[in-house]
Residue, then its C-alpha position, 0 to 999 in steps of 0.5 A: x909518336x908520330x902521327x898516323x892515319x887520317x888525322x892530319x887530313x880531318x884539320x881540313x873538315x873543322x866542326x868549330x872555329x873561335x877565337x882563342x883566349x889564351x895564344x898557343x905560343x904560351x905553349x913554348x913556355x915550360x910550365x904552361x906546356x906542362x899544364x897543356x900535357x896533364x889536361x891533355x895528355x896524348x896531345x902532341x904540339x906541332x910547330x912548323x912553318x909554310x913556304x910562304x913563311x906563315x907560322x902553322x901551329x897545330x895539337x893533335x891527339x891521335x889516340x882520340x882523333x881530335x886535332x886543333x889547328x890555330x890561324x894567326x889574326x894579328x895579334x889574335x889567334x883563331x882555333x879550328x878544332x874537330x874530332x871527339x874532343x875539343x882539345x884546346x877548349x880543354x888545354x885553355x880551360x886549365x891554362x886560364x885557371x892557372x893563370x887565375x891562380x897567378x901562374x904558379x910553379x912547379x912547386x904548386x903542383x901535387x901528386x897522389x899515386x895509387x895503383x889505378x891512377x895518379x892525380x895531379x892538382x894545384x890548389x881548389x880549383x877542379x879545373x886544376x885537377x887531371x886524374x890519369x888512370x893507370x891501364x894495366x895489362x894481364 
């Protein structure tokens, strides 16, 4: 889904801005973008490039209006974020509880379905869990 309205317009009115832990670039990697989808999952990861050659990477979430917008300092990544949700501190509180756990595969994950969500979660720890309630529609 391509992103509409005003959204990409608020990365220029961010209410917070941090050093990130964990480098957005681990979201090129298969397992860790898949942890990034379940902790956020209307999130969209947008890669792009500037004329002047500089690496513009971004997460928007349109349906929650909440955007995060990461600026390269050396080796460091610095994450702008706004709107209701501040979705790379929810992305990299799951990335830095798997990687706690050592990083585990796929194999690691489970997955109860029911009628009103499927729940997702590796190990104990909460911040491995994402419960995705299912919407219906009459």
């Amino acid at each position: 889904m391509p992103i509409a309205g005003d959204l990409s317009a608020r990365t220029a009115f961010p209410e917070n801005e941090r050093p990130a832990e964990v480098a957005p670039t681990i979201l090129s990697e298969w397992m860790p973008a898949f942890i990034a989808q379940l902790a956020a999952p209307g999130a969209q990861f947008v890669r792009a490039t500037a004329d002047d050659g500089v690496r513009l990477l971004y997460l928007f979430d349109p349906e929650r209006e909440s955007f995060a917008e990461f600026i390269a300092a050396g080796e460091a990544w610095l994450v702008r974020q706004g709107g209701p949700v501040a979705l790379w501190d929810v992305i990299e509180r799951s990335l830095l509880a798997w990687q706690d756990a050592g990083s585990p595969d796929i194999t690691a994950v489970q997955l109860r379905i029911t009628n009103r969500a499927h729940t997702y979660w590796i190990g104990d720890n909460g911040d491995l869990r994402w419960e995705h309630r299912l919407a219906y529609s009459a």
